[in-house]
N, C-alpha and C positions, 0 to 999 in steps of 0.2 A: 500532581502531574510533574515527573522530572524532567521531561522529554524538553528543551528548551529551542530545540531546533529540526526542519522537518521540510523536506519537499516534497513537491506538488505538482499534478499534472492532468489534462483533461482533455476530450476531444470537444469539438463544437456540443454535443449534448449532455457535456459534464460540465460546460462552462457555466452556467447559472451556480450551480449548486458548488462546485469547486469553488465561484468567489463568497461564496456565502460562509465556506466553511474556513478561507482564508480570513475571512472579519472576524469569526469564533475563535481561531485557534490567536491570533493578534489580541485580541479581547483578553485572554490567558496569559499572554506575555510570550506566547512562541514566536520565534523568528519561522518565517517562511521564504521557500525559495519557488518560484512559479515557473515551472519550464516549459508554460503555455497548456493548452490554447491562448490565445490573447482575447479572443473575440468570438462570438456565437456563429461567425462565417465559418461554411464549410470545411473540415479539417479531417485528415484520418491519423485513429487513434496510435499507430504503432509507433511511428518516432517518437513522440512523447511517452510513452509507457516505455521503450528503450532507452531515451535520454536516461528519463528516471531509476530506471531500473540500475543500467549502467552505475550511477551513482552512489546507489545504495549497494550494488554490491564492491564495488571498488571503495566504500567505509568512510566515504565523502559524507554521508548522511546513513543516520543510523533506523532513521523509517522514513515511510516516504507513503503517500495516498495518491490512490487513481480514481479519475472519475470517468466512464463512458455513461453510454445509454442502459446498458444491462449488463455491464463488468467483466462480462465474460473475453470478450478482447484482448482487454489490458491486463486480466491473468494470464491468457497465454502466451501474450508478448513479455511480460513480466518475469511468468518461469524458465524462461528459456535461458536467464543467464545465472551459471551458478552460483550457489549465495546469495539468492532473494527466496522468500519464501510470503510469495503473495498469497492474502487470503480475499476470495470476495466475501463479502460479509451482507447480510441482509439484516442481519440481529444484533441485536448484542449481547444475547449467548453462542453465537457464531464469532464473535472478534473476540469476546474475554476466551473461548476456549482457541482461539488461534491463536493467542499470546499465551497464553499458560500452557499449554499441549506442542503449539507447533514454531513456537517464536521467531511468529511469524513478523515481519520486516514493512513488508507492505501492505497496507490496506485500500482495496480495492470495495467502491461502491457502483453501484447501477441505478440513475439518477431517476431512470425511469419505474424504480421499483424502491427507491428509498428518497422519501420525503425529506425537506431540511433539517426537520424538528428531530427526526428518528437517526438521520445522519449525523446531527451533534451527540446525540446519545450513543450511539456507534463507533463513531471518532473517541469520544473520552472515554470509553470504556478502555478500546484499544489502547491508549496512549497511557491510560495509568496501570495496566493491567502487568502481573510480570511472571515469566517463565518462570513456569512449576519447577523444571528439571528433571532430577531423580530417573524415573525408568522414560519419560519422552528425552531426556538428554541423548540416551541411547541410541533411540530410534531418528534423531537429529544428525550422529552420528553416521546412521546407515546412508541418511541422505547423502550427505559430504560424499564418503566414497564410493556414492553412486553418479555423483559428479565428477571425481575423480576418475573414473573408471570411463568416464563417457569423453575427459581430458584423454587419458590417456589411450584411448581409440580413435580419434581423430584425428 
């Protein structure tokens, strides 16, 4: 795993597992940066999936993991800013093909649907896993200027 550095973000129902998965990737030797939840009290997921997101696409951080209760949140807070290419993952033929296909930035769990043990397997796949290229470079490509195109409309 080359990945040496990595932020981090959850709502109240990402928080168990978010800290479990910050003692794993320290375990590794990655630096983490936690931009909350701080605590299992009620919290809603979008400023932290935005902090986060923000982050990574501003190249502050080169991946970055979300946790909610079913993931789905914090992808579409996620993609909305360009230059993150959040994937939720439930597998880890779902994360190895989001990094090899779609290089992908963020990894996105749903805590209510991925257990600790399947989530460190999830995580490390993602993080040692590396863009294919070749013809998804291309299609990487389309995105960019479909971002651009949604810049330059606004």
């Amino acid at each position: 795993m080359d990945i040496k550095r990595v932020i981090i973000g959850s709502d109240h129902a990402g928080f168990a597992l978010k800290e479990k998965l910050k003692a794993h990737l320290r375990k590794k030797g990655v630096r983490v940066k936690d931009v909350g939840a701080f605590s299992q009290e009620r919290s809603d997921y979008p400023g932290f999936a935005f902090d986060l997101a923000k982050a990574v696409a501003g190249k502050k951080f080169s991946r970055g993991i979300l946790v909610c209760k079913t993931g789905i949140g914090n992808s579409i807070v996620a993609n909305r800013l360009a230059g993150v290419r959040a994937a939720l993952c439930y597998n880890t033929d779902a994360a190895r093909l989001s990094r090899e296909h779609n290089d992908s930035n963020v990894l996105v769990l749903g805590s209510h649907f991925v257990k600790e043990k399947q989530a460190r397997k999830i995580l490390d796949i993602w993080l040692s896993t590396e863009f294919q290229g070749g013809r998804h470079k291309r299609r990487l490509r389309q995105i960019e200027d479909i971002e651009e195109r949604i810049r330059d409309e606004q």
